[in-house]
N, C-alpha and C positions, 0 to 999 in steps of 0.2 A: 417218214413219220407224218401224220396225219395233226394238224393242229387246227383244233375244229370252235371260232369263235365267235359261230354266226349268233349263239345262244346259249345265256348257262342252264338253260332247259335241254343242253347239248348231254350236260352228266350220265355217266354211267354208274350201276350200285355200287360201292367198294365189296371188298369182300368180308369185311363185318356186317355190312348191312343185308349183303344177300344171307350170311349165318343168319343174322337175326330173324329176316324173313322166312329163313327155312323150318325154323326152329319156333317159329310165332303159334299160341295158344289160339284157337278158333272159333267161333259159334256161326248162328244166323245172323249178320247186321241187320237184316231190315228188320228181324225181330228184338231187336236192341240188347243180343246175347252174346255179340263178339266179345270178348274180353277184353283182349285186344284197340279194337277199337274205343271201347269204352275209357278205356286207360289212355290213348291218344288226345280222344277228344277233352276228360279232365285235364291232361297236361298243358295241353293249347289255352282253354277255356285259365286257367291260374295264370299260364304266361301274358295272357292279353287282358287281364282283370276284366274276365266277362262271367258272369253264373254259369253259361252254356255255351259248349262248339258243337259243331254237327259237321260229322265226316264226309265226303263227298268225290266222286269221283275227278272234279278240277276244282279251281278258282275261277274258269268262267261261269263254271254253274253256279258260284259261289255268290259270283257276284250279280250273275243274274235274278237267285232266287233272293237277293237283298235289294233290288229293286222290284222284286215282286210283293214283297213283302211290306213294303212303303208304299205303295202307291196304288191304284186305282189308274184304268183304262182313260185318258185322255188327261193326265196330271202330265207335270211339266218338268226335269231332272236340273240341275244344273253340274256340269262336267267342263271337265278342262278341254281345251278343243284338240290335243294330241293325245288324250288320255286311252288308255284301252279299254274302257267300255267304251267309249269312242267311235272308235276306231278296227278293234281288232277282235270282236266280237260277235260278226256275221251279223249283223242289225239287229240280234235278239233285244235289244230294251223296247222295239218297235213289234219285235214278232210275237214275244212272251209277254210283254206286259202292257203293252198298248200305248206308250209314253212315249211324248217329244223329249227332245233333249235339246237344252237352252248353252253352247259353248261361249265359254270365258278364251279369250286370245292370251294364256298365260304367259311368263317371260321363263323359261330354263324347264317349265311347268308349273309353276307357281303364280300363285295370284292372292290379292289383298282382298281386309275385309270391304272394299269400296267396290271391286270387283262385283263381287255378291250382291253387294247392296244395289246396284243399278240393275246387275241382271235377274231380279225376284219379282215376278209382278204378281198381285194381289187385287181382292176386289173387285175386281170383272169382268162381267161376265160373257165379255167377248173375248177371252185368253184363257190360255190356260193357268190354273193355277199351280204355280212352283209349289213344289212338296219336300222335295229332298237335293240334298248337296253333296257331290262323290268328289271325294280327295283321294289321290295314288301319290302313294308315297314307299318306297321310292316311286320317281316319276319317270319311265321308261326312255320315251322319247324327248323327255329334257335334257337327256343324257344321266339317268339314275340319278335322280338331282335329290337332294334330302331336305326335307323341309323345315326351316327353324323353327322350335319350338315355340317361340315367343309369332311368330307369325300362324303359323298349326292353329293356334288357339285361337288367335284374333280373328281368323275366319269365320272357326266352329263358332264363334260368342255372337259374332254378327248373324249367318246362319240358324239359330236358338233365339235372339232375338224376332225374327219373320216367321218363328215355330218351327221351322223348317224340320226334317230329319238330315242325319247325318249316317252319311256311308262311307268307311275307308276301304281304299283299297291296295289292300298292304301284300300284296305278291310277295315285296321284297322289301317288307317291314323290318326286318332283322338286319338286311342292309342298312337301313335308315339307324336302326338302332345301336351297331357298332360304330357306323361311323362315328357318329352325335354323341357315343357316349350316355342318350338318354334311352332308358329301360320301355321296353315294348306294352309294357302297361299304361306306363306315363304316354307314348302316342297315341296310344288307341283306347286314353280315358274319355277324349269328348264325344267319341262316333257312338251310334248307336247299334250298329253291327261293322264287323271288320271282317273284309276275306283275308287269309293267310294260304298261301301256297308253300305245299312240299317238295316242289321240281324245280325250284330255282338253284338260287342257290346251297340251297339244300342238299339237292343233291337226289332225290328220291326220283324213282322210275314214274310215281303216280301219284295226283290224290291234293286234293284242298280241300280246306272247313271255312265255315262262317261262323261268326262266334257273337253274341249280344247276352238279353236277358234271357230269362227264360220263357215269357211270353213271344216273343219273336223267335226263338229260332224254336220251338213246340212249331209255329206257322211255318218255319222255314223246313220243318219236317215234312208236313201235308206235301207242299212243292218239290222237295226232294225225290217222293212219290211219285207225284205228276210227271215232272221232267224223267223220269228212269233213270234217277241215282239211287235206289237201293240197291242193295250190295247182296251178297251171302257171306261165305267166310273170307270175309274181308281183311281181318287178322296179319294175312300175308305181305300185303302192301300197307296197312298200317304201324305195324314193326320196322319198317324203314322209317316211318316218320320219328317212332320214335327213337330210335338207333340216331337220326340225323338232328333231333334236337339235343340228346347227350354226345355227338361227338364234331358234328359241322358247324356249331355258331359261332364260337371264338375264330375259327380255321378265317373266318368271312374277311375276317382284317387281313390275309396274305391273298385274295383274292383281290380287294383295294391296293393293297402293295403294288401286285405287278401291274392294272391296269394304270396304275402311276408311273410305273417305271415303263410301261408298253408307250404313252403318250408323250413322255420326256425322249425317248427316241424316235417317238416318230417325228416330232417339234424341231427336229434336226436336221430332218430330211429336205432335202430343197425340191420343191412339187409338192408340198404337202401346209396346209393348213389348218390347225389346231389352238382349241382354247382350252388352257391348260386349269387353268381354274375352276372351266366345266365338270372337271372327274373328279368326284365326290367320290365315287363307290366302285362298281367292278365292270363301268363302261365308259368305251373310248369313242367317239364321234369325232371325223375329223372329215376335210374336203380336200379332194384333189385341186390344185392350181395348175396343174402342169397340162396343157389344151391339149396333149396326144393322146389323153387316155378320157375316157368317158366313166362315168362309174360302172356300166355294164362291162365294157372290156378291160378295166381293170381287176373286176371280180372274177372274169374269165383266168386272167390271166395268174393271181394269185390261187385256184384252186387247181389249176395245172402246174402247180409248185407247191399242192399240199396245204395250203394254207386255206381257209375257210371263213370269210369273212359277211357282213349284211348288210343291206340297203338303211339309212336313216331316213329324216324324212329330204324331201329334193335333192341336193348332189352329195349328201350328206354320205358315206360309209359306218359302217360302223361296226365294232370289234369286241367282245362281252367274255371276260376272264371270269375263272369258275373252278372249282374239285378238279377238274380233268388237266388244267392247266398248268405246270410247271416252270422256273424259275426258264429254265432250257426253253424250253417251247415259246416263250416270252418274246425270251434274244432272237427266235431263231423265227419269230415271226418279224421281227424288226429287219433281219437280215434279208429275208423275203420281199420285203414291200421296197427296201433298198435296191433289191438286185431287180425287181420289175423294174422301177423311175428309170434306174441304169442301163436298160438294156432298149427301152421303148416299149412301145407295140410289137402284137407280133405280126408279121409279113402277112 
């Protein structure tokens, strides 16, 4: 058995959601006739209290064409310094939209409104001028870290203060918002566009939107264009989204479960160190201590026993539960990583 935790972008369709998709109503998307899609994007758009979503073939396009749409060729971004616009998006804020990016050294991923306030410069006109402020939430490489609400806000107020625009970037919004118990509206009320992904935990084969007023994402159409995300009968992979919003959101709390119960066994293991207070949501980052193994030969050595695990940032591993991951697959990844420490290196 194949337990594959590199990523919950690892999911495959269930078989309601491939019916759904088979069985999905179709038009033109790029001529805004899909029905389909139309019904997706209303959905997303109410879920995120925005006027309008705009369907898209990812969330990086999503979140690219939301820094396209703020700024102007030599404006200035402020990002968290492990964030994935960051980070893991091929340089496009530099290719597509001609902007520096000003990093914040956040703590878990997070950062204060003080943060903000020192890194915005204004006024002159030897600098560039900061224009907008991207928040990930959850926060990937903080370890899906979820942002308190009372600090969420104090950012965005400080940010609004300096005019700034705001950009969330909610991949794994819905993460954020089972944990927390606060409703996906209520996050993504101070941004001024929000990307949402449907391949996380979600569960979907394809497909993210970006969602604002309706004056922005009308612009975030044009760019849609430009970049070659129109679609045709787009329908097909839209029906997952929305199959995956009537039946994968609540599910997100037993995806937290086992990454809880994945990091209490591992917390166990002697060669292993873990902060167990880091896992908020459906990821486990944790470091080898035991000097036989190096993180590459350990990942070597876990996926020739089946098990599939990812690099964090420096000696960091790290391990991402998901749809695909069951209660077994859990234990028997624990059992795994067990029986590596125990056996060594191999020859």
């Amino acid at each position: 058995m194949l337990i594959d935790l590199f990523s919950d972008t690892a999911t495959r369709p269930t078989p309601g959601m491939r019916r759904a998709m088979l069985e999905a109503e179709v038009g033109d998307e790029q001529r805004g006739e899909d029905p389909t899609v139309l019904a997706l994007e209303e959905k997303v758009a109410k879920l995120l209290g925005k006027e309008q979503a705009l369907f898209l073939p990812s969330a990086t396009m999503a979140n690219q064409i939301a820094l396209k749409v703020h700024t102007q060729p030599g404006d200035e971004v402020i990002v968290e310094a492990r964030s994935h616009v960051a980070n893991f998006e091929a340089g496009r804020p530099g290719l597509i939209s001609g902007v520096l990016l000003r990093p914040i050294q956040g703590r878990r991923g997070l950062f204060s409104g003080d943060d903000v306030k020192s890194a915005v410069k204004m006024g002159d006109s030897h600098t560039a001028p900061t224009v907008l402020l991207c928040v990930e939430n959850t926060h990937n490489m903080g370890g899906g870290t979820v942002w308190p609400l009372d600090q969420l806000v104090e950012v965005c107020g400080v940010a609004k203060h300096f005019g700034l625009a705001l950009h969330l970037d909610g991949a794994r919004l819905l993460n954020a918002a089972v944990a927390s118990g606060v409703a996906p509206h209520v996050l993504a009320e101070p941004f001024d566009t929000v990307t949402f992904c449907l391949t996380k935990g979600l569960g979907c084969p394809v497909g993210g939107l970006i969602a604002g007023d309706a004056k922005t994402i009308g612009k975030a159409r044009r760019y849609k264009q430009a970049l070659g995300g129109a679609m045709r009968q787009a329908g097909v992979i839209a029906a997952a989204g929305l199959y995956a919003l009537e039946h994968h959101v609540e599910r997100l709390a037993d995806d937290h479960r086992r990454a809880r119960r994945l990091a209490e066994g591992l917390a166990r293991l002697p060669g292993i160190r873990i902060e167990l207070d880091r896992v908020q949501t459906n990821m486990v980052f944790f470091t080898l201590t035991d000097p036989r193994f190096t993180p590459q030969s350990f990942l070597a050595a876990a996926k020739a026993r089946g098990l599939i695990l990812s690099r964090g940032e420096g000696d960091e591993l790290r391990a991402v539960t998901h749809l695909d991951i069951d209660d077994a697959a859990v234990q028997r990844a624990i059992e795994i990583i067990a029986e590596i420490l125990s056996a060594g290196p191999a020859s």
